[in-house]
C-alpha positions in Angstrom: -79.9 106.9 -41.9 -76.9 109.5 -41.3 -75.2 107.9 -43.8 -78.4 108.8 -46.5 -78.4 112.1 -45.0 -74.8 113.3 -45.2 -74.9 111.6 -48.6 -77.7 113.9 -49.8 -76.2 116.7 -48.2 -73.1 115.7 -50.1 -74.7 115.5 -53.9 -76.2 119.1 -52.9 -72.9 120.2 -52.8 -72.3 118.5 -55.7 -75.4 120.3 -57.5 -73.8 123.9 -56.4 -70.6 122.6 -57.5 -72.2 121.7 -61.0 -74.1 125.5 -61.2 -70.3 126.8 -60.7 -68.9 125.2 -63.2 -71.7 125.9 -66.0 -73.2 129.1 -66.1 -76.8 127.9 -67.4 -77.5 125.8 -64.9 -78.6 128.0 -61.8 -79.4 126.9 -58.2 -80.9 129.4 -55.9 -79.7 128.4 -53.1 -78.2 125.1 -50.9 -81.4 124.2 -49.3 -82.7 124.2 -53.3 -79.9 122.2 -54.1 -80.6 119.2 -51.4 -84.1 119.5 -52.6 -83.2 119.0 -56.1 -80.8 116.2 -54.9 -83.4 114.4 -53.6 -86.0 114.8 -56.4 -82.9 114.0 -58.8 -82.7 110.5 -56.8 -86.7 109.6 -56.4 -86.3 110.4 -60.5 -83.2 108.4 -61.3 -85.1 105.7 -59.1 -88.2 105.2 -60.5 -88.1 107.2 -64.0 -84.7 106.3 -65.4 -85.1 102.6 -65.5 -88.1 102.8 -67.5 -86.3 105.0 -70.2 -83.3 102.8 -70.0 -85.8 100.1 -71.1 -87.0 102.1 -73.4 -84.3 103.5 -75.3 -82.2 99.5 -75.2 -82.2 99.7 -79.2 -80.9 103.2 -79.7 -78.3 103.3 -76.9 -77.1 100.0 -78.3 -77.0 101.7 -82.1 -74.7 104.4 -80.5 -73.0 101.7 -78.6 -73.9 103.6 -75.5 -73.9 107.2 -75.9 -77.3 107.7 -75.6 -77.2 107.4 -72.0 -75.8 110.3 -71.6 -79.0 111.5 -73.3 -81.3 109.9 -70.8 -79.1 111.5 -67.9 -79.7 114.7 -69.2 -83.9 113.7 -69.5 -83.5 113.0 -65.9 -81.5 115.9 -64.6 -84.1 118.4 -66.9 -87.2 117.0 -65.4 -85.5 117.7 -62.3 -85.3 120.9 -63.2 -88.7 121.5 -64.2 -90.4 120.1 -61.0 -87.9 122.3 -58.7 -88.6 126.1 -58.4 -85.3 127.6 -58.0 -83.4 125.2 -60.5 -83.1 125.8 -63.5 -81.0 124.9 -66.7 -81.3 127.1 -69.2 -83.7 127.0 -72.4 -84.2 124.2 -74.7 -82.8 123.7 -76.8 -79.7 125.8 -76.8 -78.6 124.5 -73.6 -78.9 121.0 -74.5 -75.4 120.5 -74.7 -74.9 122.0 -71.0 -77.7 120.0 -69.9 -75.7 116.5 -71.1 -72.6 118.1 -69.6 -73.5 118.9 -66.4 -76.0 115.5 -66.0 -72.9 113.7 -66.8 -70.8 115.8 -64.3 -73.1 115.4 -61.8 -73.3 111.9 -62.3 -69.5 111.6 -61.7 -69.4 113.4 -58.9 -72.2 111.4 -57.4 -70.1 108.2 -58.1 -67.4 109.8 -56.3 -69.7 110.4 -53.5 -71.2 107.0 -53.7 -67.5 105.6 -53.9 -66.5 107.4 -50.8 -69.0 105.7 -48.7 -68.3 102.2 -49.7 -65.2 102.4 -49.0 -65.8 103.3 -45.4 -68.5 100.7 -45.1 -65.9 98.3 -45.3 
């Protein structure tokens, strides 16, 4: 349970880190940013799978890419359900949006990494 905590505590970090970096994508404030972490997880847990199942034909006809697409579904609908997070209009930010899904994607990897490694 500390473990889940610190790691959520961790990507909201990670979220601030990402509204640094690009200047369309604004958090409020920290405890908005482990809010949105949270959200961003219960979405990538029950939402993304069913648009990875839905979009099998087109990621395989860019031979992948278009995940990066569905990330950037994911992190907007975060978006939209947090007050205090936001990303920018559609659809001139969309190419922000993919960065900064994909960004925060990496650095949740990292974070995810991290903690393997000392639960060996």
């Amino acid at each position: 349970m500390i473990r889940w905590l610190i790691r959520l505590l961790l990507n909201g970090g990670a979220l601030l880190l990402v509204s640094y970096w690009f200047p369309e994508v604004k958090v409020e404030s920290y405890a908005v940013a482990v809010l949105a972490a949270f959200i961003l997880g219960l979405v990538n847990t029950v939402i993304r799978p069913v648009l990875m199942f839905l979009t099998i034909p087109l990621r395989m006809m860019t031979l992948g890419l278009f995940w990066f697409v569905v990330n950037a579904v994911t992190f907007a609908l975060t978006a939209y359900l947090i007050d205090g997070f936001e990303i920018g209009e559609w659809p001139m930010s969309l190419v922000t949006t993919i960065l900064a899904a994909a960004t925060m994607s990496f650095l949740g990897w990292i974070i995810d990494l991290v903690f393997r490694k000392s639960d060996d």
